[in-house]
C-alpha positions as CSV (number, residue, x, y, z in Angstrom):
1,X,10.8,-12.8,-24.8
2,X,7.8,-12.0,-22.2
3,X,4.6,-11.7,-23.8
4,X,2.1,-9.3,-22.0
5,X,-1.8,-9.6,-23.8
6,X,-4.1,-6.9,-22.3
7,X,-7.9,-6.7,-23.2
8,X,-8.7,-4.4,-26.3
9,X,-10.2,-1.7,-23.8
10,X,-7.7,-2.0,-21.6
11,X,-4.8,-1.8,-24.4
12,X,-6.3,1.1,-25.3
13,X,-6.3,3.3,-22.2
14,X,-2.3,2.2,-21.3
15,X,-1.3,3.5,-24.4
16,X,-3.5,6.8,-23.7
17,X,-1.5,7.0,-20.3
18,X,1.9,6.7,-21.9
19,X,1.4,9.1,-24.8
20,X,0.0,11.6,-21.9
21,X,3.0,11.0,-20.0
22,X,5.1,11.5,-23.2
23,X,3.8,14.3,-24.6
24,X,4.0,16.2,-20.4
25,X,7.6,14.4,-20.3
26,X,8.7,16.4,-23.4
27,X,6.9,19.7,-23.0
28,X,8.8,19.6,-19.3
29,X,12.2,18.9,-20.7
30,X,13.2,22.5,-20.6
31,X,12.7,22.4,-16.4
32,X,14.4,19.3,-16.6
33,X,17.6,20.8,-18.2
34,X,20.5,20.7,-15.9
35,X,18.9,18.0,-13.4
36,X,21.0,15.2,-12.2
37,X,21.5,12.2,-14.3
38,X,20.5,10.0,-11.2
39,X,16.8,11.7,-11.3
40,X,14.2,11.3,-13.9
41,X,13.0,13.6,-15.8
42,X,10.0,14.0,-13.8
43,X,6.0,14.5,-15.0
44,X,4.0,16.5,-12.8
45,X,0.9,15.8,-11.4
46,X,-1.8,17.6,-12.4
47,X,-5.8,18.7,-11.4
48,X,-8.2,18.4,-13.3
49,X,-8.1,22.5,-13.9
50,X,-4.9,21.7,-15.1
51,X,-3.0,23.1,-12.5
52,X,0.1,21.4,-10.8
53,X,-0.5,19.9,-7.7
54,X,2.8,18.1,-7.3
55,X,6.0,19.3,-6.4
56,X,7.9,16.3,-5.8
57,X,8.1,12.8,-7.4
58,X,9.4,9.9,-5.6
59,X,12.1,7.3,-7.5
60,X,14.1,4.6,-5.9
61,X,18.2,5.9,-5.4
62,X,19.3,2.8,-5.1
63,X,18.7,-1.1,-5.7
64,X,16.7,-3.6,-3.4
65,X,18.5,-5.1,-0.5
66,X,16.7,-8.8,1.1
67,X,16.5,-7.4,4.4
68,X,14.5,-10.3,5.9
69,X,13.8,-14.1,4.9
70,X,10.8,-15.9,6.8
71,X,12.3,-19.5,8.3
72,X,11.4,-22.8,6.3
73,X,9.2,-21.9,3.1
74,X,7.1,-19.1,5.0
75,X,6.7,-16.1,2.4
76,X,5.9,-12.6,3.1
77,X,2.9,-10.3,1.5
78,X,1.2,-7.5,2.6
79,X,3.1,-5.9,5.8
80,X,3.5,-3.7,8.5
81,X,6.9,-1.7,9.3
82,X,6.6,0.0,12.9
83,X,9.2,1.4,15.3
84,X,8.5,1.4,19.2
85,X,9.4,3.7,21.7
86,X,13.0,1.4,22.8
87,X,13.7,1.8,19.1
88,X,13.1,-1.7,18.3
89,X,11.6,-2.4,14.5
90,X,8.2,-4.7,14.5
91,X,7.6,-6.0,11.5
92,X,4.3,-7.9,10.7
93,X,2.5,-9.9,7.7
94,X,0.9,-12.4,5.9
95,X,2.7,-15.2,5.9
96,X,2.1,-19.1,4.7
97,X,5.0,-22.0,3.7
98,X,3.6,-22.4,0.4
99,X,4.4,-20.7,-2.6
100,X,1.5,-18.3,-2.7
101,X,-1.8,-19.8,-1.2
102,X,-4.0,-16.6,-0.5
103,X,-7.2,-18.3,1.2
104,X,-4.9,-20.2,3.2
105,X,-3.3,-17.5,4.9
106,X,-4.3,-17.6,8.4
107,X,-1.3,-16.2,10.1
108,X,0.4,-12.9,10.8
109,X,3.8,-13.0,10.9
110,X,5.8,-11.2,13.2
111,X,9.8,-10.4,13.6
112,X,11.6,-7.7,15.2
113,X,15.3,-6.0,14.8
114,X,17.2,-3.3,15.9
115,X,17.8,-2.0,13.0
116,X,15.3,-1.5,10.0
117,X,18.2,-3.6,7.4
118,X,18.4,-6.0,9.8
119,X,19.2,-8.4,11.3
120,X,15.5,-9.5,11.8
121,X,14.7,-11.8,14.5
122,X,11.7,-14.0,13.9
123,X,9.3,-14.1,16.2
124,X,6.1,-16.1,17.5
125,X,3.2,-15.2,15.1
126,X,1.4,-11.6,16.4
127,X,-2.0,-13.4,15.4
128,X,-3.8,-16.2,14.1
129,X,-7.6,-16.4,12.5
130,X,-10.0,-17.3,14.9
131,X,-13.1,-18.7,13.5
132,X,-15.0,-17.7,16.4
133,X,-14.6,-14.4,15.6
134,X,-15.5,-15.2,11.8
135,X,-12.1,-15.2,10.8
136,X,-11.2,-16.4,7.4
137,X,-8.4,-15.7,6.8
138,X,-5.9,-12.8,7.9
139,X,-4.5,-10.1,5.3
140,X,-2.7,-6.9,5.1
141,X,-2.3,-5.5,8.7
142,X,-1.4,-2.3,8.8
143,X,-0.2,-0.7,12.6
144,X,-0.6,2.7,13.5
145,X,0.3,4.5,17.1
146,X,-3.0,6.4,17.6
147,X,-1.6,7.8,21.1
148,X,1.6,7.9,22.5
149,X,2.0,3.8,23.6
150,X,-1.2,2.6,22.4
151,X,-1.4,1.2,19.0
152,X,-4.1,-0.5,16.7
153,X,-3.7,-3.0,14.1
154,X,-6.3,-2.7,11.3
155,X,-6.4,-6.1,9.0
156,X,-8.6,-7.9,6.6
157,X,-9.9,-11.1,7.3
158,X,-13.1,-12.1,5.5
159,X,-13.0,-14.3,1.9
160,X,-13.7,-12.0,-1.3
161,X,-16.7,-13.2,-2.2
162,X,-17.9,-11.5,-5.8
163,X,-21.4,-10.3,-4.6
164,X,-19.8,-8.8,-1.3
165,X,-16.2,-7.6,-2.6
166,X,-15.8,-5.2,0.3
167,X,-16.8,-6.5,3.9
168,X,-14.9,-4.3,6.2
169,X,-11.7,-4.5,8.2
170,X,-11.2,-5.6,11.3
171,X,-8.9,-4.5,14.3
172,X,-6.4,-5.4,17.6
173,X,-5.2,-3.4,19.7
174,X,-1.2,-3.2,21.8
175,X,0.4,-1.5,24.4
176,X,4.1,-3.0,24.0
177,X,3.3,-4.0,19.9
178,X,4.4,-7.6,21.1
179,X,0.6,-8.8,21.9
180,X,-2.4,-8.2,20.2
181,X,-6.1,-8.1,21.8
182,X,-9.1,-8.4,19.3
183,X,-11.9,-5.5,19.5
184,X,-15.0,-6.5,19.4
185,X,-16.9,-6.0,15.9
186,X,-20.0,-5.1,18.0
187,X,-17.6,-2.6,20.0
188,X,-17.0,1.1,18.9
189,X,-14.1,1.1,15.9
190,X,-14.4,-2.7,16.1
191,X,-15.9,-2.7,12.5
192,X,-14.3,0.5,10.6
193,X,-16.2,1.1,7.0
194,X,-14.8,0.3,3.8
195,X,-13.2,-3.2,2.3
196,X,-9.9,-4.5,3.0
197,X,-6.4,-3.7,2.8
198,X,-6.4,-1.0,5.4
199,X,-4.3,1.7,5.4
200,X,-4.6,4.9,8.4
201,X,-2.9,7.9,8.0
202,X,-2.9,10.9,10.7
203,X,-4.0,14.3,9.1
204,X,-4.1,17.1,11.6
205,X,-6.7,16.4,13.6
206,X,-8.4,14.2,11.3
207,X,-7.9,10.1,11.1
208,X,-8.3,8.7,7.4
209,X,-8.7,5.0,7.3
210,X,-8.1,3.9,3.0
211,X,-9.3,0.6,1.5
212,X,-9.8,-1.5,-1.2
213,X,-13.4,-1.6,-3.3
214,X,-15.1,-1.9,-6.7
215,X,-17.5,0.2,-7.9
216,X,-20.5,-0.9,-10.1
217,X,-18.8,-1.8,-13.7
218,X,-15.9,-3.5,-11.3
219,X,-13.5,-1.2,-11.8
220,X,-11.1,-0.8,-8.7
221,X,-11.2,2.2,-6.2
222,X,-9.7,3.4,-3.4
223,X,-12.1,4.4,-0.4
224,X,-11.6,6.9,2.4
225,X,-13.5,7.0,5.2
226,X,-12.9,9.9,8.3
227,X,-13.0,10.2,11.9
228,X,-11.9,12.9,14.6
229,X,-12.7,10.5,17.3
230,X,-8.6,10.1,18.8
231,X,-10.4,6.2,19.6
232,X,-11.0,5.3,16.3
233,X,-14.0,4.9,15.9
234,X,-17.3,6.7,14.2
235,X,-15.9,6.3,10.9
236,X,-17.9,8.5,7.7
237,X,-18.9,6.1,5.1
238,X,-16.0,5.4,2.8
239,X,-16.3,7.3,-0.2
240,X,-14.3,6.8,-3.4
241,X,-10.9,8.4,-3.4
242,X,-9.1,6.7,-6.4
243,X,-11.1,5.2,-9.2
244,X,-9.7,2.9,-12.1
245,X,-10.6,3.7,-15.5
246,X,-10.4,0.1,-16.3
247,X,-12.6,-2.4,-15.3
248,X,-11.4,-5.6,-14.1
249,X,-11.5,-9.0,-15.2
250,X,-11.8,-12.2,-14.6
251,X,-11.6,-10.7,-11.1
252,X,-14.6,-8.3,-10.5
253,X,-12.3,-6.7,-7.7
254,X,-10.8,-4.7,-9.4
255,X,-6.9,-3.9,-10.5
256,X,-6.0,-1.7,-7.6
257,X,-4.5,-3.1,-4.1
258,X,-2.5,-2.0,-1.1
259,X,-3.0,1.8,-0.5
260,X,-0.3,3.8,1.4
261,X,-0.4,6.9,2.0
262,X,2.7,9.9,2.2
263,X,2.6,13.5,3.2
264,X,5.3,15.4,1.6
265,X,5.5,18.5,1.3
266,X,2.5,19.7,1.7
267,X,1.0,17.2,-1.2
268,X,-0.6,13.9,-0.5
269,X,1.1,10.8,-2.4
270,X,-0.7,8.0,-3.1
271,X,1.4,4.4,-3.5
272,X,-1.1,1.7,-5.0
273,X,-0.2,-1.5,-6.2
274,X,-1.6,-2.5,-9.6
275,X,-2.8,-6.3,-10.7
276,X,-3.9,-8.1,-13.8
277,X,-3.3,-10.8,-15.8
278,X,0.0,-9.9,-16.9
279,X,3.4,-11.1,-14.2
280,X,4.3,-7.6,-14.4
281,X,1.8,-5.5,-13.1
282,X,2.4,-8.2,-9.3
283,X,5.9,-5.9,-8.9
284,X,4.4,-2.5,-10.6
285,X,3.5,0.3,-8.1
286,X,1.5,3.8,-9.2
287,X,2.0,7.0,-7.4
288,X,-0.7,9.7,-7.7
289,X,-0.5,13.0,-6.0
290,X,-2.9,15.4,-4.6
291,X,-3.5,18.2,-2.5
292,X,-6.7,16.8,-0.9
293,X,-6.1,13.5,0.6
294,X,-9.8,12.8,-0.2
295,X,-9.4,12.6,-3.8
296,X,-6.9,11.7,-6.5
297,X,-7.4,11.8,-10.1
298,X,-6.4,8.8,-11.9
299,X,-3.2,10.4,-13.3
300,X,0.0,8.6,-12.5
301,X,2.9,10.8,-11.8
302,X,5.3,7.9,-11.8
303,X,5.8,3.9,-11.2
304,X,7.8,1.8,-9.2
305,X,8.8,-1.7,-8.8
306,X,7.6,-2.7,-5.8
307,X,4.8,-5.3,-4.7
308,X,2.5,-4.1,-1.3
309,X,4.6,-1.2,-1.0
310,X,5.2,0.4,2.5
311,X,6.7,4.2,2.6
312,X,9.4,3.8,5.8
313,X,11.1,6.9,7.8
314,X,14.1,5.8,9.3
315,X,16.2,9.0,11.0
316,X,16.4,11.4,7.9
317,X,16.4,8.5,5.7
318,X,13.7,6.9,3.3
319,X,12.7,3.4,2.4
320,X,10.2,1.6,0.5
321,X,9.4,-2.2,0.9
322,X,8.4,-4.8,-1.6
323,X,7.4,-8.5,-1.0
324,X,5.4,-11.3,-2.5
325,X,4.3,-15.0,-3.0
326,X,7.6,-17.1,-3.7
327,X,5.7,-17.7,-6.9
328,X,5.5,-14.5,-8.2
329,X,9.0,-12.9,-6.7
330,X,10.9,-15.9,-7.0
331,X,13.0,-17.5,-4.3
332,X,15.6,-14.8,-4.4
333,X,13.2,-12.1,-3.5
334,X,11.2,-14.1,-1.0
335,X,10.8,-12.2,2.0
336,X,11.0,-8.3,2.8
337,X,13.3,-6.3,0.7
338,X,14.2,-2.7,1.0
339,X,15.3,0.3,-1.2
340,X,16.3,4.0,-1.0
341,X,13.4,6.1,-1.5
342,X,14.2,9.9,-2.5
343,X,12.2,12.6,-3.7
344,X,13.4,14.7,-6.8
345,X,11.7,18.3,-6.7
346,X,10.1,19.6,-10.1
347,X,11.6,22.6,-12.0
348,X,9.5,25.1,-12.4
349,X,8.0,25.5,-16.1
């Protein structure tokens, strides 16, 4: 029998959530009548006026499939899915052949495939730290095409040190996805604002660039800093976008961790990945919805099991990705995996 011990505060506000998402589960059985057994019986999101904001709520239609396994011991965390233009799938990530050594994660892996199941092809490594550049260590790339051919690679790469929790991300830049070129921190968009695992989604003619922080009493957010500039660079100060009602300890960096972002339907859904003491919350994924990509409010409109969750497009077809230290997913799971991702639509009240 697994034993999960949460802090008395903590305790409290999970069991808050569930009755909330009981008591809106069971007031929306009557739109749920006559769904298909395959779907849940979905819980809306919600502003704080009280008025629905989400249409949709993502589930997994299917079960996991190992798509890739790193050679020798390497594992796979935090990662990158990207198609280029010849159709090949780039795939990139922190990588190390222990079972889960976080500060000694220097590389980012990088393997390629014609389709997005595979089979993957393992590749040299896209990058490796380089201390003249200050480089610690190098964490949760994330690669976006920001004009047709021309792609940028924002990544993590300083230590988290308590007093400085969020330092900034850092950034390369490709024209063929297979070699990577450092910009300058000094450089425009060489230092974008916020703390690290970066995230950039496209929004009309707006680029938002998520992160990880903390605020004050440690509890974990999700910043969002803007730019119009189509070079990436003049970044707002990040501002919080997610904030977690429960403050975090023993690490004082908070419980929240590798944002992605959707569009669907006209909402914005949020995919964070939750931490804490218990084994659980390593493979447990939130999903918060919003109309205003700026802002969520801290109300979960379902989980998944995923770890470092990217959402994939593949044709018509939709995938999410989970990973992990060998430690925490086992040896069975170590490397990428992939699921069917579908969304089931809300009845109407």
């Amino acid at each position: 029998m697994l034993v999960v011990e949460y802090a008395w505060p903590e305790l409290m506000t999970r069991l808050a959530l569930v009755w909330r998402c009981l008591l809106a589960c069971s007031m929306a059985v009557s739109g749920c009548a006559g769904a298909r057994q395959d779907r849940p019986c979905e819980v809306p999101g919600t502003s704080a006026s009280g008025e629905t904001t989400c249409g949709h709520v993502p589930y997994l239609a299917g079960e996991y499939v190992r798509a890739f396994v790193p050679a020798g011991t390497r594992y796979l965390n935090d990662h990158a899915l990207v198609q280029g233009p010849d159709g090949t799938w780039h795939l990139y990530g922190i990588t190390h052949d222990s079972v889960g050594e976080p500060e000694n994660e220097h590389q980012f892996l990088h393997a390629t495939a014609q389709r997005l199941l595979g089979p993957w092809t393992e590749q040299a490594d896209a990058l490796v730290a380089d201390p003249a550049s200050d480089e610690h260590v190098l964490w949760a790339p994330f690669v976006i095409e920001r004009e047709p051919g021309r792609w940028s690679m924002f990544y993590y790469a300083d230590l988290l040190e308590p007093e400085n929790p969020t330092r900034g991300s850092r950034r390369a830049d490709s024209s063929d996805l297979w070699h990577w070129q450092r910009v300058p921190r000094s450089a425009p968009g060489g230092r974008a604002p916020g703390g690290r695992d970066p995230f950039v989604l496209r929004a009309g003619s707006r680029w938002l660039l998520y992160s990880v922080g903390v605020d004050e009493e440690s509890r974990g957010q999700i910043l969002v800093s803007e730019t119009r500039d189509p070079l990436l660079s003049g970044w707002s100060p990040a501002q919080p976008a997610l904030t977690d009602p429960v403050p975090a300890e023993p690490w004082r960096r908070g419980n929240v961790q590798s944002p992605y972002v959707v569009k669907y339907e006209g909402s914005y859904y949020l995919f964070v990945t939750r931490k804490s003491l218990s084994p659980v919350d390593y493979v447990r994924t939130d999903v918060f919805c919003s109309t205003d990509p700026l802002r969520f409010d801290w109300r979960p409109v379902t989980e998944l099991r995923a770890h470092a969750a990217e959402i994939v497009r593949d044709g018509d077809r939709w995938f999410i990705s989970s990973c992990g230290w060998t430690k925490a997913v086992g040896e069975m799971h170590r490397g990428l995996s992939l699921a069917p991702l579908q969304w089931a639509e809300r009845r109407p009240q």
